[in-house]
N, CA, C and O atoms as a Maestro MAE file, in Angstrom:
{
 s_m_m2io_version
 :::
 2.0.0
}

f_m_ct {
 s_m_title
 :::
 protein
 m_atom[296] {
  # First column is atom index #
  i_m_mmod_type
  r_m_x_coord
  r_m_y_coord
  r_m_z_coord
  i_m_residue_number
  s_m_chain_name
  s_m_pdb_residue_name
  s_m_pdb_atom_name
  i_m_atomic_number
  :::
  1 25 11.985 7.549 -27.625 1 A "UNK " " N  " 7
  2 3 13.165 8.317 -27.908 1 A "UNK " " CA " 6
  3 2 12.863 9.221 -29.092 1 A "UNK " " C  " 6
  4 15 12.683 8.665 -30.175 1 A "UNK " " O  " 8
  5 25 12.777 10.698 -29.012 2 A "UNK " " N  " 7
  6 3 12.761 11.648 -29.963 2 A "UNK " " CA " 6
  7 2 14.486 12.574 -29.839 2 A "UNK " " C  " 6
  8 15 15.320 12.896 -28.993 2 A "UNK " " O  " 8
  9 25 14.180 12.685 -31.579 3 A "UNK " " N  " 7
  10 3 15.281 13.980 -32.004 3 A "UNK " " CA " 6
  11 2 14.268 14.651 -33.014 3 A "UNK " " C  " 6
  12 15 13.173 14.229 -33.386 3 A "UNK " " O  " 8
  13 25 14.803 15.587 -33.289 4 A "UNK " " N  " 7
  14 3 14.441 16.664 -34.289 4 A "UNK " " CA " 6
  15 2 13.580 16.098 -35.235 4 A "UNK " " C  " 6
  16 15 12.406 16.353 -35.504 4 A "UNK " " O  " 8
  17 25 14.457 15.194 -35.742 5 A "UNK " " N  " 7
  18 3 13.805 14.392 -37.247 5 A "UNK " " CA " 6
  19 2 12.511 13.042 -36.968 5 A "UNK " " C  " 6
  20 15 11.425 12.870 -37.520 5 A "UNK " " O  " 8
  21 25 13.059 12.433 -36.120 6 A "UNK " " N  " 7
  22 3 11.785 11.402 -36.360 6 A "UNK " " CA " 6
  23 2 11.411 11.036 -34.624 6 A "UNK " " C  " 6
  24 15 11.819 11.805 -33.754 6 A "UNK " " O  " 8
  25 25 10.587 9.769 -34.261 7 A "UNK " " N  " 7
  26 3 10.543 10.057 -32.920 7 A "UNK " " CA " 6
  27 2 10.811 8.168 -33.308 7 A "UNK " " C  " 6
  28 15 10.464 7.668 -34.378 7 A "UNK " " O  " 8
  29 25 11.471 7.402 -32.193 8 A "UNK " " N  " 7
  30 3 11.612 5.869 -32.317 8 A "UNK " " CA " 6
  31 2 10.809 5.041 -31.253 8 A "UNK " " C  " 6
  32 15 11.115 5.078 -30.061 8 A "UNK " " O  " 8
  33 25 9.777 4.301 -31.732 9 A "UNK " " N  " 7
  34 3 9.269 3.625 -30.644 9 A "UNK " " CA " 6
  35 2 10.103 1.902 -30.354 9 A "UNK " " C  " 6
  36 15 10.770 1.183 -31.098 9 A "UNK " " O  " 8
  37 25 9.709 1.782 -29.111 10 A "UNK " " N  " 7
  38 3 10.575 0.570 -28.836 10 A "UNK " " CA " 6
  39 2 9.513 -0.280 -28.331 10 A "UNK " " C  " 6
  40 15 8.487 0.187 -27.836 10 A "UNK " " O  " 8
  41 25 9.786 -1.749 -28.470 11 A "UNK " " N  " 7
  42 3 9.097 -2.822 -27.124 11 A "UNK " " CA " 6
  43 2 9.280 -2.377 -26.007 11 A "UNK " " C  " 6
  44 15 10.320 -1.875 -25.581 11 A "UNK " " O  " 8
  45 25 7.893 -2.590 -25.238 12 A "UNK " " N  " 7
  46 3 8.201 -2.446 -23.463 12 A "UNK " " CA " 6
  47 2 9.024 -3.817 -22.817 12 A "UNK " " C  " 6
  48 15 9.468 -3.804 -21.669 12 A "UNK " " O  " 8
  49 25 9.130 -4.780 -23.568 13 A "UNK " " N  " 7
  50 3 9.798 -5.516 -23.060 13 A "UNK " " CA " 6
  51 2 11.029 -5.425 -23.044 13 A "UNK " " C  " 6
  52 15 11.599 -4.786 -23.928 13 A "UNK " " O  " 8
  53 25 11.661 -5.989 -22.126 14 A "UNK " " N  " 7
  54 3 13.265 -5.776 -22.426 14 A "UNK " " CA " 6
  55 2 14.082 -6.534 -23.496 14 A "UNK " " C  " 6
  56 15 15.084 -5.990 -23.960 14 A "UNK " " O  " 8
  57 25 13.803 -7.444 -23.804 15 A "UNK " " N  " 7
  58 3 13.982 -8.569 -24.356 15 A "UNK " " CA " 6
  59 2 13.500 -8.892 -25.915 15 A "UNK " " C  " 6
  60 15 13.532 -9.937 -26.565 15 A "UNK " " O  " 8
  61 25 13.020 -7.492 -26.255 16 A "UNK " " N  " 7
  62 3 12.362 -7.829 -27.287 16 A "UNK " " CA " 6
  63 2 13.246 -6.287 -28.127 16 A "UNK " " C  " 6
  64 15 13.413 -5.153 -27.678 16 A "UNK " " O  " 8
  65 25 13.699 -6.964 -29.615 17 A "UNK " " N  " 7
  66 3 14.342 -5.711 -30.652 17 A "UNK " " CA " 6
  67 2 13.442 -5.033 -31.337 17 A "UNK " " C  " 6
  68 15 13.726 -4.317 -32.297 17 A "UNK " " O  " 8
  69 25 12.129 -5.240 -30.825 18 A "UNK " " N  " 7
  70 3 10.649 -4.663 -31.596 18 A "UNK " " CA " 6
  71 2 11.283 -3.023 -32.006 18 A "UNK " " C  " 6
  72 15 11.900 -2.537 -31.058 18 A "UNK " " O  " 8
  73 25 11.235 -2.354 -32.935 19 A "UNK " " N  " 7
  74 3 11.702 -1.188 -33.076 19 A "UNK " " CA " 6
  75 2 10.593 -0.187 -34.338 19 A "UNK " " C  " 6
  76 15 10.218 -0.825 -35.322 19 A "UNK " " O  " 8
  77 25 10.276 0.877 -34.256 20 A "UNK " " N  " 7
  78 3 9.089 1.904 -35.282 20 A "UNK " " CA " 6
  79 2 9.671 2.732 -35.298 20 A "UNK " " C  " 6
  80 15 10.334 3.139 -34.344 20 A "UNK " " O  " 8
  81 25 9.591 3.301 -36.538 21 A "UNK " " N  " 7
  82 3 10.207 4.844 -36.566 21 A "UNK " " CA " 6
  83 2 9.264 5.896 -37.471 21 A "UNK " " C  " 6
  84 15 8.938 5.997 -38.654 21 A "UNK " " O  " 8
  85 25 9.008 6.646 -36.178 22 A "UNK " " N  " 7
  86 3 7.947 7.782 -37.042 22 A "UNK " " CA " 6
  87 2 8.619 8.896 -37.790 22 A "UNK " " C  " 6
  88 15 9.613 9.262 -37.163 22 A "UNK " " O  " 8
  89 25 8.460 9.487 -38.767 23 A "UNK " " N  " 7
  90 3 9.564 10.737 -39.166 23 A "UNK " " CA " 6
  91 2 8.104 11.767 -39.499 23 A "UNK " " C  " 6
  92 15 8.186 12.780 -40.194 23 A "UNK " " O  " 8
  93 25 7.176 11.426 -39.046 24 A "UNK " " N  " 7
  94 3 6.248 12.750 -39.274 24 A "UNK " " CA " 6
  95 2 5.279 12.950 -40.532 24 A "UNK " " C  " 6
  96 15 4.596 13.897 -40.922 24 A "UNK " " O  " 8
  97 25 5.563 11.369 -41.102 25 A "UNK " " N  " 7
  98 3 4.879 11.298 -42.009 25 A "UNK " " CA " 6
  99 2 4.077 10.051 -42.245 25 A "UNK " " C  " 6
  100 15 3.027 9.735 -42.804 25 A "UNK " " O  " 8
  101 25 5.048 9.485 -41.568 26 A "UNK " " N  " 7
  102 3 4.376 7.607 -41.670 26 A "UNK " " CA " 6
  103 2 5.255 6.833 -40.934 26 A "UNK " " C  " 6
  104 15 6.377 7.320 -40.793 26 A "UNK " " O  " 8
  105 25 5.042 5.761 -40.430 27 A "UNK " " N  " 7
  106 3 5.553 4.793 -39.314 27 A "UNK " " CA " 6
  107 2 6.244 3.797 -40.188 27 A "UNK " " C  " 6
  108 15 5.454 3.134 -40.860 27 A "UNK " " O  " 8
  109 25 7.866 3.437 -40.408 28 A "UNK " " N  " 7
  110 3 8.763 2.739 -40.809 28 A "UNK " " CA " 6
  111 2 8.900 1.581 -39.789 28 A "UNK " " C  " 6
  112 15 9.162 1.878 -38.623 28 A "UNK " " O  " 8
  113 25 8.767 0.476 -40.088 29 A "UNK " " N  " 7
  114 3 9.353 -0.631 -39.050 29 A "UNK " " CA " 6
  115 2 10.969 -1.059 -39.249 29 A "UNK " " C  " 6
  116 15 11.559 -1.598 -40.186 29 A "UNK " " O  " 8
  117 25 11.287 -0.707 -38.305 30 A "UNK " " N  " 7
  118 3 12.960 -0.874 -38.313 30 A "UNK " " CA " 6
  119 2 13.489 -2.622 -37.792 30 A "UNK " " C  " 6
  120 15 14.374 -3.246 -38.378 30 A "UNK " " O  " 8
  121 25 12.630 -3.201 -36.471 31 A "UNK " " N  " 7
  122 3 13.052 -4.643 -36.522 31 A "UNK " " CA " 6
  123 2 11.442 -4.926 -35.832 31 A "UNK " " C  " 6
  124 15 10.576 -4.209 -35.329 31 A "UNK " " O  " 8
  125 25 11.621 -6.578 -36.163 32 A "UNK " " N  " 7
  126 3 10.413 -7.179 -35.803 32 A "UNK " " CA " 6
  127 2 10.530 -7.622 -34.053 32 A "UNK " " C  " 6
  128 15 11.529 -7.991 -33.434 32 A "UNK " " O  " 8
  129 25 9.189 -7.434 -33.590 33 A "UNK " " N  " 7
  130 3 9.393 -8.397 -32.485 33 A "UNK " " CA " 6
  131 2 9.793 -9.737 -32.215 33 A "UNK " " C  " 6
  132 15 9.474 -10.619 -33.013 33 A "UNK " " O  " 8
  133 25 10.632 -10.076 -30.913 34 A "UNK " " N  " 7
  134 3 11.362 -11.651 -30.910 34 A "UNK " " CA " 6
  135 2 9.889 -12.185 -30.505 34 A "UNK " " C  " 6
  136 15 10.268 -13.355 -30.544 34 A "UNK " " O  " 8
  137 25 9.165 -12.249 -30.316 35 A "UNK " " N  " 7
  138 3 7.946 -12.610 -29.771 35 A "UNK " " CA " 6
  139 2 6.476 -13.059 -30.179 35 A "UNK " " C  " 6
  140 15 6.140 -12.666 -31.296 35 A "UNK " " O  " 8
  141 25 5.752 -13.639 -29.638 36 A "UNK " " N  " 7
  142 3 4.283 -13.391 -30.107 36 A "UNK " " CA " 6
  143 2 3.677 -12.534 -29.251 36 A "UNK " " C  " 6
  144 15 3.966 -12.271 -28.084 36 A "UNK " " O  " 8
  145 25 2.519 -11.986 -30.176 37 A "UNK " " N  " 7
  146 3 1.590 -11.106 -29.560 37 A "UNK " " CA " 6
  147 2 0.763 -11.878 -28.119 37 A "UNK " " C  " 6
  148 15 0.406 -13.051 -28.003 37 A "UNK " " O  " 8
  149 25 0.642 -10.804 -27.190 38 A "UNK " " N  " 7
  150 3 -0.219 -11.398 -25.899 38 A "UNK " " CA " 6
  151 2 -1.390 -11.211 -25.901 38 A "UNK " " C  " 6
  152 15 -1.671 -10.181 -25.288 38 A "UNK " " O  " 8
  153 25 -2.555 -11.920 -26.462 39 A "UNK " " N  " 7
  154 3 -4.267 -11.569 -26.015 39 A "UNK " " CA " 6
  155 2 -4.526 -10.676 -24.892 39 A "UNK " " C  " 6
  156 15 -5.266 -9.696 -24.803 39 A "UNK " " O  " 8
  157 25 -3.553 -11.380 -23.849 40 A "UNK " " N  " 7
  158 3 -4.293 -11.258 -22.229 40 A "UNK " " CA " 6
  159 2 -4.021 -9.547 -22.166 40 A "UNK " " C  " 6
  160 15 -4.594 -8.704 -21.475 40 A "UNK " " O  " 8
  161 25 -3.056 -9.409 -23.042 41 A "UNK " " N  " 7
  162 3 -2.318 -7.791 -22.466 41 A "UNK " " CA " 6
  163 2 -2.509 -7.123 -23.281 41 A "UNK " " C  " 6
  164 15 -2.271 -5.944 -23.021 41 A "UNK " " O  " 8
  165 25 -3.022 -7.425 -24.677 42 A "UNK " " N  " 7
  166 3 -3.506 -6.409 -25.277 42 A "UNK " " CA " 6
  167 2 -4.693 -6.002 -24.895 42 A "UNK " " C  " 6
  168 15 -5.096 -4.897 -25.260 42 A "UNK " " O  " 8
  169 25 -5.523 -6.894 -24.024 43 A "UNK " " N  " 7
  170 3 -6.962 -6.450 -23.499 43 A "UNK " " CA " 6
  171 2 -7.109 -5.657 -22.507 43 A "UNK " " C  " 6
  172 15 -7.873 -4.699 -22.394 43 A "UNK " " O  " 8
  173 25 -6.266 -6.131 -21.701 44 A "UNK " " N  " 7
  174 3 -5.593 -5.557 -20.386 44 A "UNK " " CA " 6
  175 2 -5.068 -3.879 -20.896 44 A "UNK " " C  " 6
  176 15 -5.752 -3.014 -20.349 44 A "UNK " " O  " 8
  177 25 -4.278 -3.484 -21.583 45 A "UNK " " N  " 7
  178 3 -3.941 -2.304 -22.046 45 A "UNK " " CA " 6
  179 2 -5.333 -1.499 -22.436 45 A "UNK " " C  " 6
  180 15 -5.783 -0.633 -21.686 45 A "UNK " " O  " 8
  181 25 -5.912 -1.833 -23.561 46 A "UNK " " N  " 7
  182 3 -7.364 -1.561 -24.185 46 A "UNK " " CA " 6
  183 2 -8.053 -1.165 -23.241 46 A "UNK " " C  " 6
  184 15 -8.401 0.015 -23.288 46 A "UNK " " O  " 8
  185 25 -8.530 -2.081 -21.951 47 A "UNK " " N  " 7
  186 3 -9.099 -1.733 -21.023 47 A "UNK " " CA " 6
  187 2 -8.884 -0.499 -20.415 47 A "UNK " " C  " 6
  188 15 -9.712 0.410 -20.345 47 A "UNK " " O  " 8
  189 25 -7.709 -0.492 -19.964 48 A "UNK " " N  " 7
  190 3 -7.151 0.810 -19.416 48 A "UNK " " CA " 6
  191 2 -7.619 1.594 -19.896 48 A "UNK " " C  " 6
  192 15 -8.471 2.192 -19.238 48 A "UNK " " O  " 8
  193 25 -7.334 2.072 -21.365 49 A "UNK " " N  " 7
  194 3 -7.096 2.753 -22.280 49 A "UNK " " CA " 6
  195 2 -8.635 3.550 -21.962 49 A "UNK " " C  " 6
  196 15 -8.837 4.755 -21.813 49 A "UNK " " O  " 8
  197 25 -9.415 2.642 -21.928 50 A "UNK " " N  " 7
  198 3 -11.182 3.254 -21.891 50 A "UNK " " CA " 6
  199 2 -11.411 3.858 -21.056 50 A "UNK " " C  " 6
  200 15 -12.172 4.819 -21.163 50 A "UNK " " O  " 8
  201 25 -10.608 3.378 -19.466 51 A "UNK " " N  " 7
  202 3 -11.131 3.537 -18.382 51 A "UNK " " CA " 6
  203 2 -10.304 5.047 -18.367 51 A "UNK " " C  " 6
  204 15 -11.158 5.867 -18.029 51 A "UNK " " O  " 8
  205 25 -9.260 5.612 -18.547 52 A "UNK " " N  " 7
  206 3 -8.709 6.579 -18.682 52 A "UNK " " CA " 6
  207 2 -9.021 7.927 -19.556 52 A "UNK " " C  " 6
  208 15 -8.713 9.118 -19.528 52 A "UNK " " O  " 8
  209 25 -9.766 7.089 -20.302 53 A "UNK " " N  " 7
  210 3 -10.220 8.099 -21.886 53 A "UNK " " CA " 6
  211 2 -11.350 8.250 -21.098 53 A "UNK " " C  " 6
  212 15 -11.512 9.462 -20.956 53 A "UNK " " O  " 8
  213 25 -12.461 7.456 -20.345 54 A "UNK " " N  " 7
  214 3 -13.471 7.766 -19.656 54 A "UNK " " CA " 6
  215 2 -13.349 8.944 -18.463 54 A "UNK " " C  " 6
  216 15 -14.353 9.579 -18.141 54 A "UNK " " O  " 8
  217 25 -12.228 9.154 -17.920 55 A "UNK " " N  " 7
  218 3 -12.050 9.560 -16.506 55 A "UNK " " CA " 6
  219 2 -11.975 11.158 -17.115 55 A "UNK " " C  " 6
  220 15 -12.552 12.135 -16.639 55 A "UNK " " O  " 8
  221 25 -11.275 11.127 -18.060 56 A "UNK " " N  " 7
  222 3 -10.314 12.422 -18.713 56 A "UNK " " CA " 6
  223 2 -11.672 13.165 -19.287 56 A "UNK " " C  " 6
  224 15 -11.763 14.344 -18.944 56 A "UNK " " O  " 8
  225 25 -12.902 12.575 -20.236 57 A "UNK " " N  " 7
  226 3 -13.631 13.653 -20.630 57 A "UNK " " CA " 6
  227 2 -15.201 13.430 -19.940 57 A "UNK " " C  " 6
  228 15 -16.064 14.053 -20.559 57 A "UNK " " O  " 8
  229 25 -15.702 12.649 -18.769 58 A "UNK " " N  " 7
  230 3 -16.428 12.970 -18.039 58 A "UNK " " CA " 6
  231 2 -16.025 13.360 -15.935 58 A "UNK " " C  " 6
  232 15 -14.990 13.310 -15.270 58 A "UNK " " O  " 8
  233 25 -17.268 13.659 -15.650 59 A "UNK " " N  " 7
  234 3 -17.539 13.912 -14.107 59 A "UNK " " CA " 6
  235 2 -17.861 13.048 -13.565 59 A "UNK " " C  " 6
  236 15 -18.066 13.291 -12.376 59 A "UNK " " O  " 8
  237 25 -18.090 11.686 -13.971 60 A "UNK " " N  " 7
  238 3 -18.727 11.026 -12.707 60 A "UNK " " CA " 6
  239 2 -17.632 10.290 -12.333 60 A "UNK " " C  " 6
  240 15 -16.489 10.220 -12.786 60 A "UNK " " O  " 8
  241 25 -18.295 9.660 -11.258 61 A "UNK " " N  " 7
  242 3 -17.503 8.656 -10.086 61 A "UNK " " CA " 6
  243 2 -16.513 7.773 -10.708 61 A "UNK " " C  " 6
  244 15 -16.551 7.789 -11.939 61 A "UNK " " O  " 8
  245 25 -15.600 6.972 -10.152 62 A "UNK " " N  " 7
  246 3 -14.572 6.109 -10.546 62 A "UNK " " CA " 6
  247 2 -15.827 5.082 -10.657 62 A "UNK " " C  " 6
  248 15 -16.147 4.837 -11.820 62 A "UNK " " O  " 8
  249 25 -16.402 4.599 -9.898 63 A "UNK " " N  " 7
  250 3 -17.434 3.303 -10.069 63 A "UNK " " CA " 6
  251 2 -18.117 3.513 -11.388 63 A "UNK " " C  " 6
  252 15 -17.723 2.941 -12.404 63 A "UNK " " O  " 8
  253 25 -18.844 4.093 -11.378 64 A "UNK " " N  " 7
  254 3 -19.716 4.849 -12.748 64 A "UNK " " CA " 6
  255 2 -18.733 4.415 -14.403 64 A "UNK " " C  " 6
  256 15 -19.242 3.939 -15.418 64 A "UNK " " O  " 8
  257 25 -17.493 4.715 -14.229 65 A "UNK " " N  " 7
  258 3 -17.300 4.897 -15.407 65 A "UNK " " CA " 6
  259 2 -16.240 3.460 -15.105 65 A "UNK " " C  " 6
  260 15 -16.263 3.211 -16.310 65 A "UNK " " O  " 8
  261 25 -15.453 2.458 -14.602 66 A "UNK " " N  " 7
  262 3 -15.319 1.680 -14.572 66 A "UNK " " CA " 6
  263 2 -16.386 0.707 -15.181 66 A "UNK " " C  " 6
  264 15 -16.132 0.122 -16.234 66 A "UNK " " O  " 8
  265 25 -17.401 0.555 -14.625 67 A "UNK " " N  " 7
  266 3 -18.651 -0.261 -14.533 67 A "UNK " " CA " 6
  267 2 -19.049 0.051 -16.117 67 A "UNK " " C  " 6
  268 15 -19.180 -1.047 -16.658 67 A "UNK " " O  " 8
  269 25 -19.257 0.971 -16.939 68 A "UNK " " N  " 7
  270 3 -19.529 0.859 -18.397 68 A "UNK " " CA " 6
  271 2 -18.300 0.866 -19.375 68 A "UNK " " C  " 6
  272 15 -18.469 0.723 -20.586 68 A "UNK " " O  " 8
  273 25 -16.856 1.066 -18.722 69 A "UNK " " N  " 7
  274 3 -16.021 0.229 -19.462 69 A "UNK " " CA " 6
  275 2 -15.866 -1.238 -19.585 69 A "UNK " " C  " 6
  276 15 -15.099 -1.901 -20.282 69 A "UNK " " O  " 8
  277 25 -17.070 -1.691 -18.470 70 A "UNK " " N  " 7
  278 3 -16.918 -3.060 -18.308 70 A "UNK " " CA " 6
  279 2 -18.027 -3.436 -19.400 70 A "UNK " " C  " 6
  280 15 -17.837 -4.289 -20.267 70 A "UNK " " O  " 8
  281 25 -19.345 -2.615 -19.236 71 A "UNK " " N  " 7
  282 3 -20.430 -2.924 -20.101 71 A "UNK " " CA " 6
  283 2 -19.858 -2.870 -21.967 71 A "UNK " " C  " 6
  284 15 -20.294 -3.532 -22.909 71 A "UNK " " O  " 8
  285 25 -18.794 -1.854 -21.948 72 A "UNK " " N  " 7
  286 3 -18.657 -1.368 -23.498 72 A "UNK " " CA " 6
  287 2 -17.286 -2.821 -24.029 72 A "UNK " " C  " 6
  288 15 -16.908 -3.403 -25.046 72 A "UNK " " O  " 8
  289 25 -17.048 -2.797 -22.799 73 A "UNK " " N  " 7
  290 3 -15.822 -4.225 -23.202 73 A "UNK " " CA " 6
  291 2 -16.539 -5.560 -23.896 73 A "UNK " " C  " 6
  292 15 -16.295 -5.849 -25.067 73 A "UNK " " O  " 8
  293 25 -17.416 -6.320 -23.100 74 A "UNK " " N  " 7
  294 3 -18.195 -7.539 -22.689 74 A "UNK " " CA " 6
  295 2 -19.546 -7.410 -23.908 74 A "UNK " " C  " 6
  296 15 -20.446 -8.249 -23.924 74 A "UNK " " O  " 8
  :::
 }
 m_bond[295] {
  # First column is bond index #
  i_m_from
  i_m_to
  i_m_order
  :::
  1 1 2 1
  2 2 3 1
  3 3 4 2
  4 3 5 1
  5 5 6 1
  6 6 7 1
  7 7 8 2
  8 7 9 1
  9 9 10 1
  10 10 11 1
  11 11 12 2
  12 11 13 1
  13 13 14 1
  14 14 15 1
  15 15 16 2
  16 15 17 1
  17 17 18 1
  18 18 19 1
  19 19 20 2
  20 19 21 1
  21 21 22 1
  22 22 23 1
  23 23 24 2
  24 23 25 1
  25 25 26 1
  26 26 27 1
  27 27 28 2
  28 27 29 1
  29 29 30 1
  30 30 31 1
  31 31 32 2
  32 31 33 1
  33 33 34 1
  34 34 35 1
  35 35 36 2
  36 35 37 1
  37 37 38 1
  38 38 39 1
  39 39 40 2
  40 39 41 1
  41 41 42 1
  42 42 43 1
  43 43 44 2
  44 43 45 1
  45 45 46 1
  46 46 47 1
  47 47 48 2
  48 47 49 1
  49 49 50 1
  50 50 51 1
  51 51 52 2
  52 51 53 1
  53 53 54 1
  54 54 55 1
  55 55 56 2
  56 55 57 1
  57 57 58 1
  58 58 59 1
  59 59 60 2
  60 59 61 1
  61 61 62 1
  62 62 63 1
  63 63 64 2
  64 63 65 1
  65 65 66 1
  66 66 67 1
  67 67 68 2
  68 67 69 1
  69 69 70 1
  70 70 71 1
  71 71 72 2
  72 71 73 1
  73 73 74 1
  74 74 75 1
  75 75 76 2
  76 75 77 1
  77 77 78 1
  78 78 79 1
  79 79 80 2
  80 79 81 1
  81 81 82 1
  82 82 83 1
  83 83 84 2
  84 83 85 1
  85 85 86 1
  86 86 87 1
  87 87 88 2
  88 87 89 1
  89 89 90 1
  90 90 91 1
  91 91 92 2
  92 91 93 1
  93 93 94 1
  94 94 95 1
  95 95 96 2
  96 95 97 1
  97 97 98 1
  98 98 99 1
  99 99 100 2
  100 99 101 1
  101 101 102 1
  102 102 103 1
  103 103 104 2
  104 103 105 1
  105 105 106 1
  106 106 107 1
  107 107 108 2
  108 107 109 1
  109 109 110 1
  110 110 111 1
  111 111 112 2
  112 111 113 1
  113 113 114 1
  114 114 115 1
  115 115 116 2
  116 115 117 1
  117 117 118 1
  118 118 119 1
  119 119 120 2
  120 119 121 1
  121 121 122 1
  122 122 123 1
  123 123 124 2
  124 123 125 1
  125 125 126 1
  126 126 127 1
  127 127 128 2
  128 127 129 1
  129 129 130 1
  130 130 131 1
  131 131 132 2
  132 131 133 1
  133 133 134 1
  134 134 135 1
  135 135 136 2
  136 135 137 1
  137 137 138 1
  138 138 139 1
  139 139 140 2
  140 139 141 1
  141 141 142 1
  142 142 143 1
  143 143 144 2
  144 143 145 1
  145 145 146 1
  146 146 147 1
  147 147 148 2
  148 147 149 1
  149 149 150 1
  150 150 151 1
  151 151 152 2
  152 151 153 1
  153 153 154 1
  154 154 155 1
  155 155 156 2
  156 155 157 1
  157 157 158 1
  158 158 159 1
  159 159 160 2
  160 159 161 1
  161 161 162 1
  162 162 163 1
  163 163 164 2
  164 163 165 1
  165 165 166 1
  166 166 167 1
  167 167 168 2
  168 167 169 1
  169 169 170 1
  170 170 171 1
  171 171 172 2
  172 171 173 1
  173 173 174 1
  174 174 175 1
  175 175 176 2
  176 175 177 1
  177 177 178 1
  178 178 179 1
  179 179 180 2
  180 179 181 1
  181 181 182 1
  182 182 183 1
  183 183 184 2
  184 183 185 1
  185 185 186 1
  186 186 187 1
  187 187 188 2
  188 187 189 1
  189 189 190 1
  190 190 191 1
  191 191 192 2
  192 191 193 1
  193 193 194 1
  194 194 195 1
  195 195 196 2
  196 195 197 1
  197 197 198 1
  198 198 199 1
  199 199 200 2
  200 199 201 1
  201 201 202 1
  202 202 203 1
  203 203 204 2
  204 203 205 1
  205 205 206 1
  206 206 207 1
  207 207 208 2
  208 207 209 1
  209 209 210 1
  210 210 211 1
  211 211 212 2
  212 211 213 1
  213 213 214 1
  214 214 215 1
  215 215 216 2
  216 215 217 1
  217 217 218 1
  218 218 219 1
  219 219 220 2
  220 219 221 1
  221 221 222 1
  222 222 223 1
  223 223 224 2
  224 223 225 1
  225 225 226 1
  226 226 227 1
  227 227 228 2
  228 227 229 1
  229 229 230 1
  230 230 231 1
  231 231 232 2
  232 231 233 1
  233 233 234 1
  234 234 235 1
  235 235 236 2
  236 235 237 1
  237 237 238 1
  238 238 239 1
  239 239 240 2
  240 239 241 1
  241 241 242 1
  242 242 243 1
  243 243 244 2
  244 243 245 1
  245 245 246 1
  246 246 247 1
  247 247 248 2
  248 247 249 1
  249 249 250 1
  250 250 251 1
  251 251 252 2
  252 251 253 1
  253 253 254 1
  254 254 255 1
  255 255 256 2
  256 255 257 1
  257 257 258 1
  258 258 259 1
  259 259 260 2
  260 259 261 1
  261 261 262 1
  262 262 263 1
  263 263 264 2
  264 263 265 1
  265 265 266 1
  266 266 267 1
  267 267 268 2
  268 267 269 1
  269 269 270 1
  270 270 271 1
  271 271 272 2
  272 271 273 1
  273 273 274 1
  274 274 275 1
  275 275 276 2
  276 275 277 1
  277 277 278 1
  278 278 279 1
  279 279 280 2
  280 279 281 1
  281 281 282 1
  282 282 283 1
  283 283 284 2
  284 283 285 1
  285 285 286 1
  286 286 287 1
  287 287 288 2
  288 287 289 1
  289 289 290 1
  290 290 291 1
  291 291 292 2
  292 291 293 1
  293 293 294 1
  294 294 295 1
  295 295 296 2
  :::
 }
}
């Protein structure tokens, strides 16, 4: 959620009052998460994260660059 002044990040969960607020200068935490952090899904995200950042600034194949996000993970 953005306005003019700052932009607000939220939990993807539903269930969770996790709340950040950027104003363009630095990141304010407004409430804490109801929760603990997930290993499995922060890796899971990360992963992505490579395999996407991989796709976006080379040419090769989906196999190719899967396969050394696996090597750069492990």
């Amino acid at each position: 959620r953005a306005n003019k002044s700052q932009i607000i990040w939220r939990c993807c969960r539903n269930d969770c009052a996790g709340r950040v607020r950027f104003d363009g200068t630095g990141y304010i935490k407004v409430t804490d998460h109801l929760h603990a952090p997930n290993p499995e899904e922060t890796i899971s995200v990360e992963f992505k994260s490579n395999i996407s950042s991989g796709a976006t600034i080379s040419h090769d194949p989906p196999r190719r660059i899967i396969h050394q996000a696996l090597l750069n993970f492990f």
